[in-house]
C-alpha positions as CSV (number, residue, x, y, z in Angstrom):
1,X,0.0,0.0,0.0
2,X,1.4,3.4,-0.9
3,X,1.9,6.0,1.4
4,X,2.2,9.9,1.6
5,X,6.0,11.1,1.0
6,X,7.2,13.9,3.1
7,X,5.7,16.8,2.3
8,X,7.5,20.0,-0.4
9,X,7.5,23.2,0.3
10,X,4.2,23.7,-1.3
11,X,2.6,20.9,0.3
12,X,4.0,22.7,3.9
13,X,2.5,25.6,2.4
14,X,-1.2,24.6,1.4
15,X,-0.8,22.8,5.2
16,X,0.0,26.5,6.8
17,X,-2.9,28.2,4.8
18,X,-5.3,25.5,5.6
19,X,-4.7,25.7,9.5
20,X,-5.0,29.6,8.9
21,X,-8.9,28.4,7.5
22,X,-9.3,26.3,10.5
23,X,-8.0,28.8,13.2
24,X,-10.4,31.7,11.2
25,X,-13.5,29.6,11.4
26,X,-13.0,28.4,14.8
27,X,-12.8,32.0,15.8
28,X,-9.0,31.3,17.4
29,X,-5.0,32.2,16.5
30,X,-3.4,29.7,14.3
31,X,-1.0,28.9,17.7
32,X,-4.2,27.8,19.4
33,X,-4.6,25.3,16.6
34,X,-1.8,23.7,16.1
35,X,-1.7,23.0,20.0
36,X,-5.5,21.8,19.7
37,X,-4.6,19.1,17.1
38,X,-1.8,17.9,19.4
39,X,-3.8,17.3,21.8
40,X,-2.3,20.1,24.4
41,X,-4.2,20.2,27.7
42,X,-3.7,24.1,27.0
43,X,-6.7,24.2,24.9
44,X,-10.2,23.2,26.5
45,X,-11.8,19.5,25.4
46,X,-14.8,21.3,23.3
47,X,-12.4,23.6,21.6
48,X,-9.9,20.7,20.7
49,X,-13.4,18.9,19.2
50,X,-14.4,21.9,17.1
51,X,-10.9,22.5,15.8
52,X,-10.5,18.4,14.9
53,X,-14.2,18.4,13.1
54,X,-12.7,21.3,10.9
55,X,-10.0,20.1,10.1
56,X,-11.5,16.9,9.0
57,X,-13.8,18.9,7.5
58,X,-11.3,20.6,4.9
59,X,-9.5,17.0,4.7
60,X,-6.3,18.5,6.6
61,X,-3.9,15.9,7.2
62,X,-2.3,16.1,10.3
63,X,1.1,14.2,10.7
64,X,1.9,14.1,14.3
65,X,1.6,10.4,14.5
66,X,3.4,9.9,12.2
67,X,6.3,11.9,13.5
68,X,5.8,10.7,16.5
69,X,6.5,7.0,15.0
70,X,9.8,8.6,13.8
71,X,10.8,9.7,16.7
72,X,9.7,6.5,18.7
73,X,7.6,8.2,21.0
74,X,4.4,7.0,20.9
75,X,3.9,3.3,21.1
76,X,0.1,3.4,21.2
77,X,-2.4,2.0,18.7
78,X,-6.2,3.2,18.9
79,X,-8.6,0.4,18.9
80,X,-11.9,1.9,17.7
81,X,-15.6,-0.5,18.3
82,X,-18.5,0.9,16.5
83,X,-22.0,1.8,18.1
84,X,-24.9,1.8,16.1
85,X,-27.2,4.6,18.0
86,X,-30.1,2.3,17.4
87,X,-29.3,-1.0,18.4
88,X,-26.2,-0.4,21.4
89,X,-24.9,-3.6,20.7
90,X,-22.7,-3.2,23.9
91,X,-19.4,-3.3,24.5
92,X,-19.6,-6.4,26.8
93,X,-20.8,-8.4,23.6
94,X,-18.9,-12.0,24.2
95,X,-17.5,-11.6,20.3
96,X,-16.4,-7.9,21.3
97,X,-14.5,-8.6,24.3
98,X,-12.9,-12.2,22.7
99,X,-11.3,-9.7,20.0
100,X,-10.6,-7.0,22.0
101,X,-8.6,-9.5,24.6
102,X,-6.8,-11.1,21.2
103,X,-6.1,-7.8,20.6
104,X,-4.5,-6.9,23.6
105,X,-2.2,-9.7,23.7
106,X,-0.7,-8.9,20.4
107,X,0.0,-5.4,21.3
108,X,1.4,-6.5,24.9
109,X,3.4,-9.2,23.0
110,X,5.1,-6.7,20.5
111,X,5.3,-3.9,23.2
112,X,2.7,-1.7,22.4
113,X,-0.5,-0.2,24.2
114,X,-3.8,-0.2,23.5
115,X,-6.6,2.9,23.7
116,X,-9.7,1.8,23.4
117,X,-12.6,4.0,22.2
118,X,-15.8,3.7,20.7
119,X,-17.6,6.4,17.8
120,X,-21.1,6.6,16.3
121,X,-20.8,3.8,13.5
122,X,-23.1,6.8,11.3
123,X,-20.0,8.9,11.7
124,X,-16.8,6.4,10.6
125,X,-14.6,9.4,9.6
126,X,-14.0,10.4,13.8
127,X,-11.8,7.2,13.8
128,X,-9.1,8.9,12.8
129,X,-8.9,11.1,15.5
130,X,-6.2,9.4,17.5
131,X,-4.1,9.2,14.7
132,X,-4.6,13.1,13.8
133,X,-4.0,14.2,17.5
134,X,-0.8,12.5,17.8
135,X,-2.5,10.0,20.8
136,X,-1.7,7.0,18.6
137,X,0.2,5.5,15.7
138,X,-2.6,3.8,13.3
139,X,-6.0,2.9,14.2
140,X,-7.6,-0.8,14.5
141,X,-11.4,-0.9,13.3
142,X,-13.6,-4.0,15.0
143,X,-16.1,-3.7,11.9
144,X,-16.7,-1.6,8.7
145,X,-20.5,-1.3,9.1
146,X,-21.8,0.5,6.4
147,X,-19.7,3.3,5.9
148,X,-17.5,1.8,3.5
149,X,-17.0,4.9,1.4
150,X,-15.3,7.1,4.6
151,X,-13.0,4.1,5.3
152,X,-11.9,4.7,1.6
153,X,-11.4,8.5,2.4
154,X,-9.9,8.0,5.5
155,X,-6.9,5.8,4.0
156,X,-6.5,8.2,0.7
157,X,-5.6,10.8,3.4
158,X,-2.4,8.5,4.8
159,X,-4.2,7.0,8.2
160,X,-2.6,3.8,9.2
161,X,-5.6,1.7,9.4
162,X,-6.8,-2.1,9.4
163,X,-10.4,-3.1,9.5
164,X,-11.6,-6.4,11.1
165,X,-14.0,-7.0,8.4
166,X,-15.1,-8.5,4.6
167,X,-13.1,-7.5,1.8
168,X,-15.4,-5.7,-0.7
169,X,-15.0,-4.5,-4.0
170,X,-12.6,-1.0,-4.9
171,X,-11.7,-1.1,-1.2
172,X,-8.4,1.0,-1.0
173,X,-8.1,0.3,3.0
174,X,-6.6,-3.5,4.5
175,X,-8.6,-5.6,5.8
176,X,-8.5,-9.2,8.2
177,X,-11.6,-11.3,8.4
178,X,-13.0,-14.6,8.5
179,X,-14.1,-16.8,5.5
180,X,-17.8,-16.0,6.2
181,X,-19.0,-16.9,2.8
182,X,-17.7,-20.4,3.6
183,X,-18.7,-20.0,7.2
184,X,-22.2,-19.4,6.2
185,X,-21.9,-22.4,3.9
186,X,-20.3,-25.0,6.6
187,X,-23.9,-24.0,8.8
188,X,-26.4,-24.1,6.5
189,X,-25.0,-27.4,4.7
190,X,-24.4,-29.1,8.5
191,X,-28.4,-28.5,8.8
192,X,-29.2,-29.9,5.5
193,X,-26.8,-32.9,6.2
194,X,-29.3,-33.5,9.2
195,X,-32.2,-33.5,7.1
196,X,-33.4,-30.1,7.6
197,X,-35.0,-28.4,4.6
198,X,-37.0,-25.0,5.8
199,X,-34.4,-23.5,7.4
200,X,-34.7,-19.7,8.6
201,X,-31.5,-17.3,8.2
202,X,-31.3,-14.8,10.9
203,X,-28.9,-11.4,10.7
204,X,-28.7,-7.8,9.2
205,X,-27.8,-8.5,5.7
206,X,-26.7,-4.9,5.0
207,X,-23.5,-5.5,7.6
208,X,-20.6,-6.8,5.4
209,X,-20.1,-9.3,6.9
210,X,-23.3,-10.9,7.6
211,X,-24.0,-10.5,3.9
212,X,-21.0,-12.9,3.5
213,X,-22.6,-15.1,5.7
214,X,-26.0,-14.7,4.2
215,X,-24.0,-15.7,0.2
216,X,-23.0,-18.8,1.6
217,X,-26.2,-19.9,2.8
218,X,-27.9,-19.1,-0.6
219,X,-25.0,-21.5,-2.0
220,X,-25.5,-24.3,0.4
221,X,-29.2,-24.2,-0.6
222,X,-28.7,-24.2,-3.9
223,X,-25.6,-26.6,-3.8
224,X,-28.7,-29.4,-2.3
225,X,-31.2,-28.5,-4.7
226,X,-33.3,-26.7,-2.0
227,X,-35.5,-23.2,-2.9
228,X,-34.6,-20.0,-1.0
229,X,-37.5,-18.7,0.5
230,X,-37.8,-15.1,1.6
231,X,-40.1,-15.8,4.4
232,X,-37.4,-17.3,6.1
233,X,-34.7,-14.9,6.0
234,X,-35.5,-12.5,8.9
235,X,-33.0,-9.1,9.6
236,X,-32.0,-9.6,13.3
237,X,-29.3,-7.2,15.3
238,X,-26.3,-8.6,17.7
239,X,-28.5,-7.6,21.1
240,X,-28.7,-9.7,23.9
241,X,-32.9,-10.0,22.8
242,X,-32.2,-10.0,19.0
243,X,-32.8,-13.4,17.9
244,X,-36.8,-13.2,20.9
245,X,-37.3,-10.0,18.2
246,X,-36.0,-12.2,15.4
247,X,-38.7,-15.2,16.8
248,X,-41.4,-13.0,17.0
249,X,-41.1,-11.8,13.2
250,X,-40.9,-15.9,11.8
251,X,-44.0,-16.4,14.2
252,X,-45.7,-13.3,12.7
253,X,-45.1,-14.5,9.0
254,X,-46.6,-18.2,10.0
255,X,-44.1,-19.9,8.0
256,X,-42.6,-23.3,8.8
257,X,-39.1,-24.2,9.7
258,X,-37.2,-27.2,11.0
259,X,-33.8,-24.9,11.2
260,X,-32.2,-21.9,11.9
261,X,-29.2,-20.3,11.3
262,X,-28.1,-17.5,13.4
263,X,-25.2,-14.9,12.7
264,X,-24.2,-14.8,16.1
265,X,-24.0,-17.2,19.1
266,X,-26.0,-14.5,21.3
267,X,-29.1,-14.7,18.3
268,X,-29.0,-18.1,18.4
269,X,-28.9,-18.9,22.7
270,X,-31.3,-16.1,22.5
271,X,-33.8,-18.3,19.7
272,X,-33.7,-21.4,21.6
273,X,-34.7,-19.8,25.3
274,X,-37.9,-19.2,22.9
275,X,-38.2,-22.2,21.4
276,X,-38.0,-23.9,24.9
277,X,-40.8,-21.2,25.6
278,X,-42.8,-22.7,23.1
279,X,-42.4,-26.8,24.1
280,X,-40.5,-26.8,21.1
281,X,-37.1,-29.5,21.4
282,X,-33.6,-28.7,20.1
283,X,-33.1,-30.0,17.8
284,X,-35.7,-32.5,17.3
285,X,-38.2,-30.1,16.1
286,X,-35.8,-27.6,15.0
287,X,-31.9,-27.5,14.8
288,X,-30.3,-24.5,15.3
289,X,-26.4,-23.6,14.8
290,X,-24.5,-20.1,15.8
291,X,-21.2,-18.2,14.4
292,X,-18.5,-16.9,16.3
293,X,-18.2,-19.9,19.1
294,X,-18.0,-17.9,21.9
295,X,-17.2,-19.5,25.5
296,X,-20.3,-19.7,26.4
297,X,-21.7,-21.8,23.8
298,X,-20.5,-25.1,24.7
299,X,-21.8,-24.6,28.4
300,X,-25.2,-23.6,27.4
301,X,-28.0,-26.0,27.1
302,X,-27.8,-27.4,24.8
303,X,-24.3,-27.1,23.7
304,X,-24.7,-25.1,20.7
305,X,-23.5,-25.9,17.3
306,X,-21.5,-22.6,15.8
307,X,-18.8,-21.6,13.4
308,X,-15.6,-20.3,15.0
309,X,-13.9,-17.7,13.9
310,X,-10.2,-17.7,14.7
311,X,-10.1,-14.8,17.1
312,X,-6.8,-15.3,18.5
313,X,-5.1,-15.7,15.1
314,X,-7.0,-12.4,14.1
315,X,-5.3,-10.4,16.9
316,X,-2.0,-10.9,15.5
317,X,-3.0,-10.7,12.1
318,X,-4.5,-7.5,12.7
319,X,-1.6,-5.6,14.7
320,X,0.6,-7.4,12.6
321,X,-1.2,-5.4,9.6
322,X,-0.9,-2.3,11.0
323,X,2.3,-2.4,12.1
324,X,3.8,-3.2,8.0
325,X,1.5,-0.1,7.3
326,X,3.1,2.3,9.5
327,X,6.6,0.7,8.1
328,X,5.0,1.7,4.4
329,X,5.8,-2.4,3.3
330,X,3.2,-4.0,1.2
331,X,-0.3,-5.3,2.9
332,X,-2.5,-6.9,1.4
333,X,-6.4,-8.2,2.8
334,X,-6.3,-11.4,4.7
335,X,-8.9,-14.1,4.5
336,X,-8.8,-16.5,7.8
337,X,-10.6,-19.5,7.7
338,X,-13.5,-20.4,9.6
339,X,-14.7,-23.9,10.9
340,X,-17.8,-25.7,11.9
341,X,-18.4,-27.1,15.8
342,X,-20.5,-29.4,16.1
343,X,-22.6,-29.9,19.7
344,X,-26.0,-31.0,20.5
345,X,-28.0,-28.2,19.4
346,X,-27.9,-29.5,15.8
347,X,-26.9,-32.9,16.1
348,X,-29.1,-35.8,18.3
349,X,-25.9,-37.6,17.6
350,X,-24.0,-35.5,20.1
């Protein structure tokens, strides 16, 4: 991946004129500006906010992490999780806090620290705030959402970035994810190899990823000769009471189903308490099978069937990623593969 040579005189230039904008329409001297987007304690938290907004604003690159990198003195990476204002899929998500662990280890490992922080996932372009202010040296993404387009803008400007995430056409950014096309192909196949053939798809389709998920369940359906029914495919969110919403919605439709396939352990734990609700055995009446394999799943009851993803490979993948970026060496998307667990939620023979 290319990156930003030092800057001419006329690059220094167009830099000097554009923080002249930024200190003008902030209503503050150019001094006070330059300390704002170092992140000076000198200058008051709102004004440090209103000055970084402009400047990202007018697509001012700021290059204190950068130097900071030269000089060795800053060994921080930001870690940046996502909120979506309407869901709050929280931070104590199992899948959130598996990565973030993974991702602490790596950093610890190759001597580096983490700062965690979380934005508005409608507002992607604020990720590169810690980068900009000098508080770290590239920035780790847990997820692109649906802001694929800023992600693009914020690597044309020279932020060290790597997404945890799908790879997706004229993407300019690196990214490190799990096979989820395949992944949703290993789940929907395992309940079709257990003679399931109405088999419900729950997840948010217009997440990346879960769009993967939801291309290789249309393949192992067509793979067996089996029709794809839009009845069955309901959107579900990754809360704690997605997959009771998720429930609700297949009930409302009065469709039939012997299976379910859930883009997330949580969705799926969360489908069977309902199904228990409703005298309904798992998996004799229906099977149902998870993705991530988070801890939990194989105390829960039953042990539930799942695809894991290799978390604790991702870590180091990831940092790994970031770290060749900063070095300007050659990175290049990474696909990690993803395998099916089979437990008794799926499975009589378990």
């Amino acid at each position: 991946m290319n990156r930003k040579a030092a800057p001419t005189d006329s690059t220094a230039d167009q830099r000097r004129l554009q923080m002249a904008d930024i200190a003008r329409l902030a209503g503050v001297s150019t001094s006070t500006v330059s300390r704002a987007l170092s992140g000076s304690k000198l200058v008051n938290e709102e004004t440090r906010n209103r000055i970084a907004d402009l400047a990202r604003s007018l697509n001012y690159t700021i290059n204190i992490g950068a130097q900071n990198l030269r000089l060795k003195q800053n060994r921080t990476v930001a870690v940046v999780v996502p909120y979506d204002t309407t869901t709050r899929q929280h931070l104590s998500d199992p899948f959130f806090l598996s990565i973030l662990g993974s991702l602490a280890d790596a950093l610890t490992d190759r001597g580096f620290d983490m700062l965690l922080s979380r934005v508005d996932s409608e507002q992607l372009d604020s990720i590169s705030l810690p980068f900009d202010t000098g508080r770290a040296i590239g920035v780790i993404l847990i997820g692109q959402w649906r802001h694929h387009d800023q992600l693009n803008k914020i690597t044309a400007r020279g932020v060290p970035i790597v997404v945890w995430g799908a790879q997706l056409e004229r993407q300019m950014y690196v990214t490190i994810g799990s096979d989820n096309v395949t992944g949703g192909f290993l789940a929907t196949e395992h309940l079709i190899n257990n003679g399931r053939k109405k088999i419900a798809f729950f997840g948010d389709v217009k997440l990346p990823e879960v769009a993967s998920r939801f291309a290789g369940y249309r393949q192992a359906l067509s793979a067996h000769q089996l029709p794809f029914d839009e009845q069955l495919v309901v959107p579900a969110s990754f809360l704690e009471n997605g997959g009771q919403i998720a429930m609700a919605e297949l009930a409302a439709r009065n469709v039939t189903y012997d299976g379910i396939f859930c883009c997330s352990d949580l969705l799926a734990m969360s489908a069977i308490n309902i199904l228990r609700d409703q005298n309904k055995q798992v998996p004799e009446d229906v099977a149902v099978v998870g993705y991530d394999d988070i801890e939990l799943a194989r105390y829960f009851h039953p042990p539930l069937t799942t695809i894991r993803q290799p978390i604790q490979t991702a870590g180091s993948a990831l940092v790994d990623s970031l770290l060749h970026i900063i070095d300007q060496k050659t990175v290049t998307p990474q696909l990690l593969p993803t395998e099916l667990i089979v437990r008794a939620s799926s499975s009589t023979n378990q």
